[in-house]
C-alpha positions as CSV (number, residue, x, y, z in Angstrom):
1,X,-13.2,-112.2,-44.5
2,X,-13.6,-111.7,-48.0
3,X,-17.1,-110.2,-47.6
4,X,-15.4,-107.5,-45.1
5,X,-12.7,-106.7,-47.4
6,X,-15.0,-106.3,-50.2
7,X,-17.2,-104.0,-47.7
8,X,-14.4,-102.0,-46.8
9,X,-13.1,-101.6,-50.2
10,X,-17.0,-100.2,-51.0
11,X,-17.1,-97.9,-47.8
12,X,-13.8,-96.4,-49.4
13,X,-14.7,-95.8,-52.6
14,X,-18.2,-94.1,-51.2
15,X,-15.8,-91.8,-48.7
16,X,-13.7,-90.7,-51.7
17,X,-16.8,-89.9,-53.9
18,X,-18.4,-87.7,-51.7
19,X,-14.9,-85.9,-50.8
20,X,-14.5,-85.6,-54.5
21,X,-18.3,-84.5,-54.8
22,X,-17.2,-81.3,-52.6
23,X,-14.5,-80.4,-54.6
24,X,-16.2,-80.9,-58.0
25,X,-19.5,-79.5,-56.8
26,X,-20.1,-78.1,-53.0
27,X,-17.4,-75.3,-53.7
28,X,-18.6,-74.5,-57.3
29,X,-21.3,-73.0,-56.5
30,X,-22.7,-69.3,-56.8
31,X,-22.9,-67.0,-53.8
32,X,-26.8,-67.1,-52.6
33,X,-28.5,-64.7,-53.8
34,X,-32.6,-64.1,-54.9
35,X,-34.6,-66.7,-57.5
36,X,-34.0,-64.6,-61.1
37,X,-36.8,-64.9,-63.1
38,X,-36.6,-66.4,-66.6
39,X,-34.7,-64.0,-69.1
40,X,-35.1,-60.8,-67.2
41,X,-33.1,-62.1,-64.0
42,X,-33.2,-59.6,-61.0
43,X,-34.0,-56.7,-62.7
44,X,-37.1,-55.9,-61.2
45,X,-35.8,-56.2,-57.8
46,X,-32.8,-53.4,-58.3
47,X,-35.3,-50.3,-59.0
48,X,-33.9,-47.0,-59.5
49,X,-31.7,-46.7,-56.2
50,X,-29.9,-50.0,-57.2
51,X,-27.7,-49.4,-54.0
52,X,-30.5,-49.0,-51.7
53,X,-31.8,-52.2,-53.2
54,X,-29.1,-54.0,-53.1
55,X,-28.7,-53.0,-49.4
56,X,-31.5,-55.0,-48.6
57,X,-30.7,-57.9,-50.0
58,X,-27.5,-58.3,-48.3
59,X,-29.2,-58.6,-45.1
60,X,-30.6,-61.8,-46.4
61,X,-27.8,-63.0,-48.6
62,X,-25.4,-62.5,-46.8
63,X,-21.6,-60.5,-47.8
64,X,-21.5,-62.1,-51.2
65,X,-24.1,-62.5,-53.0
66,X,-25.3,-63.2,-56.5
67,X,-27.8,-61.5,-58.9
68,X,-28.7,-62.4,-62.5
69,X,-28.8,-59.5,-64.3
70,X,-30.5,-60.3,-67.8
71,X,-27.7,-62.6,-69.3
72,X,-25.2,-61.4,-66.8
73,X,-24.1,-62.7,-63.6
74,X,-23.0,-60.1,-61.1
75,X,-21.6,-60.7,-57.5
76,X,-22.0,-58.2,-54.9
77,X,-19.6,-58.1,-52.3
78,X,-20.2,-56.5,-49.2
79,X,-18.0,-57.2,-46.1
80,X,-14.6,-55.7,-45.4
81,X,-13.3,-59.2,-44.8
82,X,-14.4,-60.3,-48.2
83,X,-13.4,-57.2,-49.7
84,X,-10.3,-58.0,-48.7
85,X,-9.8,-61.5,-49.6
86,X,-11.0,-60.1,-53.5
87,X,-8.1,-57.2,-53.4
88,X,-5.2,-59.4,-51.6
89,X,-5.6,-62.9,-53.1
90,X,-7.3,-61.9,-56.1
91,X,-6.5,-58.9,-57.6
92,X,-5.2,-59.3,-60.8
93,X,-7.7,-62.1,-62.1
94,X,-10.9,-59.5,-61.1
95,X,-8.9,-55.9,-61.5
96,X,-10.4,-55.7,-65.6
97,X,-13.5,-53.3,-65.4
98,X,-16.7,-53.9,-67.1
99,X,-17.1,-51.4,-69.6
100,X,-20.6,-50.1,-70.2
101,X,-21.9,-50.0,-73.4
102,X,-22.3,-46.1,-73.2
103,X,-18.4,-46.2,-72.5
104,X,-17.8,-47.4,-76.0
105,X,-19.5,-43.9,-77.4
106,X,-16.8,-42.5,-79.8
107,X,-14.6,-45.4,-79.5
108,X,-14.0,-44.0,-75.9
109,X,-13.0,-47.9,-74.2
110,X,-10.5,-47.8,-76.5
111,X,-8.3,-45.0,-75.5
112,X,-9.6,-44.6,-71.7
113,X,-6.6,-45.9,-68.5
114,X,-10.1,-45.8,-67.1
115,X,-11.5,-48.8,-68.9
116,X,-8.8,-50.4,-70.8
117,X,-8.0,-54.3,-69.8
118,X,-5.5,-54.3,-66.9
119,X,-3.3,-56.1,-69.2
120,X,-3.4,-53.8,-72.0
121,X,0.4,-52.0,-72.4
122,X,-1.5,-48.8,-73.8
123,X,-3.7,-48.6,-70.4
124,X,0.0,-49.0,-68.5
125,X,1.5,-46.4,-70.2
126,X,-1.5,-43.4,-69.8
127,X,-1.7,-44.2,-66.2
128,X,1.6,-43.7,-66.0
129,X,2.0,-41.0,-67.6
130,X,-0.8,-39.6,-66.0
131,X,0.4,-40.5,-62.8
132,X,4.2,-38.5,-63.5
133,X,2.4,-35.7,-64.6
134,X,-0.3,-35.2,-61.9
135,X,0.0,-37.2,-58.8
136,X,3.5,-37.4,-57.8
137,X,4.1,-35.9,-54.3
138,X,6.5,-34.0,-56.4
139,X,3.9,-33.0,-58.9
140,X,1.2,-31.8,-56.5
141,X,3.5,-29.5,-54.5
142,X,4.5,-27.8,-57.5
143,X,1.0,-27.3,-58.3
144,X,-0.2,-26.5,-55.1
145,X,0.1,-22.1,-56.1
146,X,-2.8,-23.0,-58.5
147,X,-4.9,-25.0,-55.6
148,X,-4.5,-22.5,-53.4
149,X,-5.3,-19.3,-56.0
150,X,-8.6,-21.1,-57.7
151,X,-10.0,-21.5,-53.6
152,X,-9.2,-17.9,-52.8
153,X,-11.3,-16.9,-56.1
154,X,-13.9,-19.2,-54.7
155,X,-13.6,-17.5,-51.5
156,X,-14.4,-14.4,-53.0
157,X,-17.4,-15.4,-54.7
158,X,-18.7,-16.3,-51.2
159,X,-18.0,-13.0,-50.2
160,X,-19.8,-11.5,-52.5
161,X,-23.1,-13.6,-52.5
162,X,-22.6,-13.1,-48.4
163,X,-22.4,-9.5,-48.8
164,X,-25.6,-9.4,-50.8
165,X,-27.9,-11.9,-48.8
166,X,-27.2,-14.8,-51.8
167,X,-27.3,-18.4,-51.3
168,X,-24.1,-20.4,-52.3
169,X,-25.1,-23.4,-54.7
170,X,-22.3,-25.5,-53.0
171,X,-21.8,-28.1,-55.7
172,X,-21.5,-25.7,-58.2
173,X,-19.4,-23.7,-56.3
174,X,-17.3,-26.7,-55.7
175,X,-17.3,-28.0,-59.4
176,X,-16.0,-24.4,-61.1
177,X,-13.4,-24.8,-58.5
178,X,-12.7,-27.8,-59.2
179,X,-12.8,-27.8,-63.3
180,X,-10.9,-24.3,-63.2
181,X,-7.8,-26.4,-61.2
182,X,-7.7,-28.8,-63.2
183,X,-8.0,-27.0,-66.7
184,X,-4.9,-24.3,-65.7
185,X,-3.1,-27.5,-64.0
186,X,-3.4,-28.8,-67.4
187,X,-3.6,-26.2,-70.2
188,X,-3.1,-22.9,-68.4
189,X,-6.4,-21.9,-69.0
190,X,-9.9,-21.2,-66.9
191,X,-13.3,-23.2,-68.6
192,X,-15.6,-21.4,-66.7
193,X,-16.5,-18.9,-63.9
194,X,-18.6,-18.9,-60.6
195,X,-21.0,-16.0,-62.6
196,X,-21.2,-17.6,-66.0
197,X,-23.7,-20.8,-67.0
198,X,-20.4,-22.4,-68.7
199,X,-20.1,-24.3,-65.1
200,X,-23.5,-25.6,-65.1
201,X,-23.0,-26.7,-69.0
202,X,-20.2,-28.9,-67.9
203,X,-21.4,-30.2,-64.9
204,X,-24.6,-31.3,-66.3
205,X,-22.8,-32.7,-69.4
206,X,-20.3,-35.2,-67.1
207,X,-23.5,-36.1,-64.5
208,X,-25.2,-36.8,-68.1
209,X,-22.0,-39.5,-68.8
210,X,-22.0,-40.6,-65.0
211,X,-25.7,-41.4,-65.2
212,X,-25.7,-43.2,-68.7
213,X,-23.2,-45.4,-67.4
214,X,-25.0,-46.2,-64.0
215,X,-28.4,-46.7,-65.4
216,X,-29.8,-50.4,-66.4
217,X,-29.2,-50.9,-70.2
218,X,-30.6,-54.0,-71.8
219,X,-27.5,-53.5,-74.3
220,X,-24.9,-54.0,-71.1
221,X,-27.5,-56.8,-69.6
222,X,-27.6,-58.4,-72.8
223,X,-25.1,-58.5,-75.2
224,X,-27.0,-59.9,-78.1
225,X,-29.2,-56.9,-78.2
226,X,-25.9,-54.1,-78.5
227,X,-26.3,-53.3,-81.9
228,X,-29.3,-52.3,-81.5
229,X,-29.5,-49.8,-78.6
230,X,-33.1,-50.1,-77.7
231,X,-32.9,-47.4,-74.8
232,X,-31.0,-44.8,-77.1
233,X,-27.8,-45.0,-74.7
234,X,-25.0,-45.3,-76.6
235,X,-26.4,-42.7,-79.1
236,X,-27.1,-40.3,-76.3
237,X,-23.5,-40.6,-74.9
238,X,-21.6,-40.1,-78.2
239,X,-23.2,-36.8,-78.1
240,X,-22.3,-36.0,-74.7
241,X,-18.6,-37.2,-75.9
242,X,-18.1,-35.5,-78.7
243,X,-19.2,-32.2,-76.6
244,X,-16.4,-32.9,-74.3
245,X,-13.9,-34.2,-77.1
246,X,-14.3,-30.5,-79.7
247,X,-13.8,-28.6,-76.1
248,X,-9.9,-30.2,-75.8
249,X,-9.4,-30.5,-79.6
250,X,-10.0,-26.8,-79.9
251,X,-7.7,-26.6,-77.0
252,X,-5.0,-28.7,-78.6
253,X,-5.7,-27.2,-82.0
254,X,-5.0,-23.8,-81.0
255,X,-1.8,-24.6,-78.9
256,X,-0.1,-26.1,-82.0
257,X,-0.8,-23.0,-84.1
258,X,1.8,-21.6,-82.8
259,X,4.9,-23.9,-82.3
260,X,6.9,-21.4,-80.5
261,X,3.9,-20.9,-77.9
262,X,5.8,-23.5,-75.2
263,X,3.8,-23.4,-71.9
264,X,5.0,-25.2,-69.0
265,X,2.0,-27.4,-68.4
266,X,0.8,-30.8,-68.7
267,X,-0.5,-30.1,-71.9
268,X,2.9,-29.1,-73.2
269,X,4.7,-31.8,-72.1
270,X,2.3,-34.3,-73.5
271,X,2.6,-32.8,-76.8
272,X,6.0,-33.5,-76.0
273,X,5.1,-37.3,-75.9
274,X,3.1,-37.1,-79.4
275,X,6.2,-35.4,-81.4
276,X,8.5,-38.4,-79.7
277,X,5.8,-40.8,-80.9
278,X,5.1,-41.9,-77.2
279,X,1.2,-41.0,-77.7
280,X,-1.1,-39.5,-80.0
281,X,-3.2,-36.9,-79.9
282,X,-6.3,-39.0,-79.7
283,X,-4.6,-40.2,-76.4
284,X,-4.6,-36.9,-75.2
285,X,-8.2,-36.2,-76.0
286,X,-9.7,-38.5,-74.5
287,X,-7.2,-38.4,-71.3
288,X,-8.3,-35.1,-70.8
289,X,-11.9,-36.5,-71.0
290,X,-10.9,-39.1,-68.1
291,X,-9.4,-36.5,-66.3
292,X,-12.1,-34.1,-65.9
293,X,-14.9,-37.1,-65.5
294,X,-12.9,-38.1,-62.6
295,X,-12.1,-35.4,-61.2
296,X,-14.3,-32.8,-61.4
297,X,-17.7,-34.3,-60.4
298,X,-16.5,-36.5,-57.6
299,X,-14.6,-34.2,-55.8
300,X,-17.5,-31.3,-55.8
301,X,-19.7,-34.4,-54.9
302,X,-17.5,-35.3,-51.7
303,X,-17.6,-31.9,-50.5
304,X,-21.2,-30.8,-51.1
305,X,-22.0,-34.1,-49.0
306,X,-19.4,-32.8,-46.2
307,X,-21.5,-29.2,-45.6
308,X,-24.6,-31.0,-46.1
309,X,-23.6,-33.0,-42.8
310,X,-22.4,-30.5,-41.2
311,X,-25.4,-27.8,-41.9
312,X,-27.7,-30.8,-40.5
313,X,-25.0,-31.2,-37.3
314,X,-24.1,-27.4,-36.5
315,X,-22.4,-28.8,-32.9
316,X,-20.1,-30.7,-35.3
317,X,-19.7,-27.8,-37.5
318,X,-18.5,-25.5,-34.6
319,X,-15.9,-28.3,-33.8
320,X,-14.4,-27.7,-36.8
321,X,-14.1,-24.5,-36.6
322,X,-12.6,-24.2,-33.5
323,X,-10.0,-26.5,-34.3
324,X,-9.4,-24.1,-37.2
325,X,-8.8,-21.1,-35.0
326,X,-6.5,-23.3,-32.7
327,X,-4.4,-23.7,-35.6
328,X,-5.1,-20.9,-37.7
329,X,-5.8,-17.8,-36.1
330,X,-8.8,-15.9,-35.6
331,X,-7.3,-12.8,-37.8
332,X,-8.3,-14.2,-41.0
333,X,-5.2,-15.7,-41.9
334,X,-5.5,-18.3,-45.1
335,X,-5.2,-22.4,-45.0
336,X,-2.1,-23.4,-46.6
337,X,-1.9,-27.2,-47.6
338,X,0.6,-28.0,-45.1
339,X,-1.7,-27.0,-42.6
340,X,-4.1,-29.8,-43.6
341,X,-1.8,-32.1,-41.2
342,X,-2.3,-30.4,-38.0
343,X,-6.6,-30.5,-38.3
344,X,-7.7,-34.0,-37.6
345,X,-11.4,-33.4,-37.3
346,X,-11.2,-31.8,-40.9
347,X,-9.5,-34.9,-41.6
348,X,-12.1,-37.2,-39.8
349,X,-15.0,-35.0,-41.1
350,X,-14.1,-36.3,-44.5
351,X,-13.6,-39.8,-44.0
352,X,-17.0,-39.6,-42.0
353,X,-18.4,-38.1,-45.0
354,X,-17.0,-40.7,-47.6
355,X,-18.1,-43.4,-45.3
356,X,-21.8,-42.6,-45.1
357,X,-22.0,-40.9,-48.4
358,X,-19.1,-42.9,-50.7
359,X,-19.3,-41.3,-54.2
360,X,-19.1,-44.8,-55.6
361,X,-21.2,-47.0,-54.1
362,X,-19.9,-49.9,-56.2
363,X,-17.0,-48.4,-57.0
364,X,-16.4,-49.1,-61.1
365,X,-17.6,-52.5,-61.4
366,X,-15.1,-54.7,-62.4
367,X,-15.0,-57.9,-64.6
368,X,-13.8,-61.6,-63.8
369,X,-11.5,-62.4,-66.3
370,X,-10.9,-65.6,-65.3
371,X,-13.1,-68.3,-62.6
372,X,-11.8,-67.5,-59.2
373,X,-12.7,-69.4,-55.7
374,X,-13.8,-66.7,-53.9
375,X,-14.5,-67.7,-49.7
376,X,-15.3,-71.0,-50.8
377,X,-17.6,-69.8,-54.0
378,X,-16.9,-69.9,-57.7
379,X,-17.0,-66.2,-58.9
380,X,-17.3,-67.0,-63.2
381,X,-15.1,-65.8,-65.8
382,X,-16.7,-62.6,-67.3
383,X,-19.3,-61.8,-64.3
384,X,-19.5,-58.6,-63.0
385,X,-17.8,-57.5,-59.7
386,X,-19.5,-54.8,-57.2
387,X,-17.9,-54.3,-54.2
388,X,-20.3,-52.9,-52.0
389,X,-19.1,-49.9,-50.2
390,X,-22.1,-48.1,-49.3
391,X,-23.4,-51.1,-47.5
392,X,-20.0,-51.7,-46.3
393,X,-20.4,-48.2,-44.8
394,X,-23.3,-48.6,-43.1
395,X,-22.9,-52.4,-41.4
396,X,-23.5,-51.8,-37.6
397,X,-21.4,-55.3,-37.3
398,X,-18.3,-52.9,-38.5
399,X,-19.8,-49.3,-37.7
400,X,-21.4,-48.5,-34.4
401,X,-24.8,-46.4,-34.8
402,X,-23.5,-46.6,-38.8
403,X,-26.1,-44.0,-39.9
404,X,-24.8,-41.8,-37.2
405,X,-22.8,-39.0,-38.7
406,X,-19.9,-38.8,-36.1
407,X,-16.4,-37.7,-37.0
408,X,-15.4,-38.9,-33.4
409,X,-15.3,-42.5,-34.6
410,X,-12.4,-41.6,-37.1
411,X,-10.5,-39.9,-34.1
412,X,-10.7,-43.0,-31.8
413,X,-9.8,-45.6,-34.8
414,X,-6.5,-45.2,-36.8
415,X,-8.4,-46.0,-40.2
416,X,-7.0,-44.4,-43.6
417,X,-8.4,-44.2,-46.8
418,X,-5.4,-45.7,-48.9
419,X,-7.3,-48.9,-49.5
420,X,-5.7,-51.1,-46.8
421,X,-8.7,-50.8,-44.6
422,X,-11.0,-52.4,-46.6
423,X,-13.6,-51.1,-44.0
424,X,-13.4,-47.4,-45.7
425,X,-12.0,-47.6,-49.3
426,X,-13.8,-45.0,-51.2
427,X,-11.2,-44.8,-53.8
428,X,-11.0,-48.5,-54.3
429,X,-7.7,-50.6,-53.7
430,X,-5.1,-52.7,-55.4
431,X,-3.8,-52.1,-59.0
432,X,-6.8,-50.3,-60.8
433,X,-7.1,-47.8,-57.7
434,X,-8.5,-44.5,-58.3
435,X,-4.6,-42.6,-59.0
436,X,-5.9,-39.2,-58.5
437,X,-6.8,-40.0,-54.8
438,X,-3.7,-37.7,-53.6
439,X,-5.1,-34.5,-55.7
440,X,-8.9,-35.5,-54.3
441,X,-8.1,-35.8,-50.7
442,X,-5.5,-32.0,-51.1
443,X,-8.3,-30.1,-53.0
444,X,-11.3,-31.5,-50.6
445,X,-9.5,-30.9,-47.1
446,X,-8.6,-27.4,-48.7
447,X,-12.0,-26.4,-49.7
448,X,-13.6,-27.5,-46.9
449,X,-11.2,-26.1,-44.3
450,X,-11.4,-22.9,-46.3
451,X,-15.5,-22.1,-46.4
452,X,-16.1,-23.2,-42.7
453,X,-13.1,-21.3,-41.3
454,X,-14.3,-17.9,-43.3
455,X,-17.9,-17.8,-42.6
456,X,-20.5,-19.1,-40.9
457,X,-23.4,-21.4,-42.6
458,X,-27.1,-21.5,-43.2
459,X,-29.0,-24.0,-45.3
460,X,-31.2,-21.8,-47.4
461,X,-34.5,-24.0,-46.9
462,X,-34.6,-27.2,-44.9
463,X,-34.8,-29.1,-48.0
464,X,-31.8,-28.0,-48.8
465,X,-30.4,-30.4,-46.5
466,X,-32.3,-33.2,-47.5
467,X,-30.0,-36.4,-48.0
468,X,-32.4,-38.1,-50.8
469,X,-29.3,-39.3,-53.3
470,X,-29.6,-40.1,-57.0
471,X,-27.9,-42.9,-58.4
472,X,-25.3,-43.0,-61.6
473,X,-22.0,-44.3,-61.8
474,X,-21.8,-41.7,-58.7
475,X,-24.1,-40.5,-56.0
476,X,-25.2,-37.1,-56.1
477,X,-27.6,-35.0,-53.8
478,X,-31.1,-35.2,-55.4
479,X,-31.7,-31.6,-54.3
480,X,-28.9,-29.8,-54.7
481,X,-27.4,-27.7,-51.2
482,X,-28.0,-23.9,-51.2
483,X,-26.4,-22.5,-48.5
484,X,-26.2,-18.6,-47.0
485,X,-22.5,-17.7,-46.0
486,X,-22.2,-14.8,-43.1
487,X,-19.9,-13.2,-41.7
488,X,-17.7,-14.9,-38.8
């Protein structure tokens, strides 16, 4: 009897050990992921298409997944179910981003609602101020005058290159648009002009900053090595920043010459905030810098990928412009934004686009700031988060035919973009979400609606529609989309 009692007693002691052995151990480890190499990690394996890379690997790892970059351990998530999980259950403890070390050019980190800690007061208080002053429903309709007068210049640049045979570089097109909006939004004034090289200037200086901070950089992959900025990043940004930085101090410097010189713009009322102690200039400076990073380069990105897809499906293309006469008229008369509601295949056209063609593919990495138990895996305190979403965009488990560019799928599914359906969120989700989504999605739709409704389209060359992307902190068209407007 005593033997049995003594065997039991064993046999529950060995039951307990190996429960405890899953807690302590099964569930602490990393997502699978590929063998890293001594000291180097994965590196070799990412290439210069990281995305494309990391694309691969997720058919073997799996929809999280672990990679050791150099010192750094990053998890790739890649599943709208495990997206989800991350932005629901975990949100604050992985909302931080990981700030590259080109970031920190010009003390940049330390200013920027961008990169600040999600916990930081100072990062509160921009994004809200940015948010008040921008990206308010209230905010935008007021501004909407300016949308609709800096697309109707761009229309007439069309006009002109149509009348004379010229091709239309799209994504410039797009980007003077773009930066002219948001510098009269802001200051009241234009920065450049569809004739002048000041466009170019500006958009090569913020894809310059975008691909710094996408690229592989031993200082980012390890820390140790910082200090020392073997690859010449860090040194090669601060110029780029201090570019962008002397273009808004002149800006500001020349506003506060004269004190009775009260314009009723952004810039005004922030200057407001600084003489009520509420932020300082330096604030404002590199705000502005956020601002025109953000959402300058991204939004002429989104729509130079839209006509690319439609130039390379014209039946889809003709769609859209039907549905445009339906609503608008074939006189000529112009989009308004409140026309935007009534043309669901503009609307699916976009989210079509930003599905196959996301201008984040990782989004902005993020940072663990604490451990979190992540679908049964221990995700460590400072690794670095990507969530997936060009992969996530082309899954055939969530996307029939995925590389398939059909708007249709967007009419048949009730699927926004407002980061709730973790199957298409291009502009992230939860508490560090991209806040100038609402002025992205207006100024896209609008652009977009606008060029296919006036004219017809050409590529210029068939290489001109060539989807070959190159990676940075967004995707861009390697060659860029030169396209011959005609008359409708």
């Amino acid at each position: 009897m005593e033997y049995y009692t003594t065997l039991l007693l064993l046999l529950a002691i060995l039951i307990t050990t190996i429960q405890c052995s899953k807690i302590l151990f099964g569930k602490s480890k990393l997502p699978p992921g590929p063998k890293p190499w001594p000291i180097i990690g994965n590196i070799l394996k990412l290439g210069d298409n990281p995305h494309l890379a990391v694309a691969e690997l997720v058919k073997i790892y799996g929809p999280i997944m672990s990679l050791k970059l150099g010192s750094k351990t990053t998890i790739v998530i890649s599943s709208p179910e495990v997206a989800k999980e991350m932005f629901l259950n975990h949100d604050l403890a992985l909302s931080s981003k990981f700030v590259p070390e080109a970031e920190k050019a010009e003390n940049h980190d330390k200013f920027s609602m961008i990169w600040l800690p999600s916990a930081s007061p100072k990062r509160t208080n921009l994004r809200k101020i940015a948010t008040i002053q921008l990206f308010t429903s209230r905010q935008l309709n007021m501004s909407q005058d300016i949308r609709q007068k800096k697309v109707k210049e761009l229309v007439e640049y069309v006009q002109q290159c149509s009348e004379k045979g010229l091709p239309v570089n799209i994504g410039k097109a797009a980007f003077t648009t773009s930066l002219n909006l948001l510098s009269n939004t802001l200051f009241s004034v234009d920065l450049a002009s569809h004739v002048s090289s000041n466009t170019q200037e500006f958009k090569d200086l913020i894809w310059s900053i975008l691909e710094e901070c996408g690229r592989a950089n031993l200082s980012d992959l390890f820390p140790l090595l910082k200090k020392l900025d073997l690859q010449g990043a860090l040194k090669r940004t601060s110029g780029y920043f201090k570019k962008l930085l002397g273009i808004f101090e002149e800006i500001i410097v020349e506003r506060l010459k004269d004190p009775t010189d009260v314009k009723d713009d952004v810039l005004g009322t922030l200057l407001k905030l600084v003489k009520d102690q509420e932020m300082s200039v330096d604030d404002i400076r590199h705000m502005l810098v956020d601002l025109f990073i953000a959402g300058t380069d991204t939004t002429s990105n989104a729509l130079e990928w839209a006509m690319t897809e439609l130039l390379r499906n014209p039946e889809i293309m003709k769609k859209a412009q039907i549905e445009l006469d339906q609503v608008l008229g074939k006189d000529g008369s112009i989009l308004q934004e409140s026309d935007i509601t009534n043309l669901p295949y503009i609307d699916a056209i976009m989210k079509e686009t930003m599905r196959l063609h996301p201008v984040g593919p990782f989004l902005v990495p993020r940072k663990a700031e604490e451990k979190v138990l992540l679908c049964g895996y221990w995700i460590p305190k400072d690794s670095i988060i990507w969530v997936n979403i060009w992969s996530i965009g082309r899954d055939p488990s969530v996307w029939p035919n995925p590389n398939m560019f059909s708007p249709e799928r967007f009419i048949e599914r009730n699927i926004d973009i407002k980061g709730q359906d973790f199957k298409l969120i291009p502009f992230g989700s939860g508490r560090r979400m991209c806040p100038a989504m609402p002025l992205a999605n207006r100024m896209v739709h609008l652009m977009l609606a606008t060029l296919i409704h006036s004219f017809n389209w050409n590529a210029a060359s068939p290489k001109a529609i060539d989807i070959e992307e190159k990676f940075g902190l967004t995707l861009q068209k390697v060659e860029p989309l030169q396209a011959i407007p005609l008359p409708k």
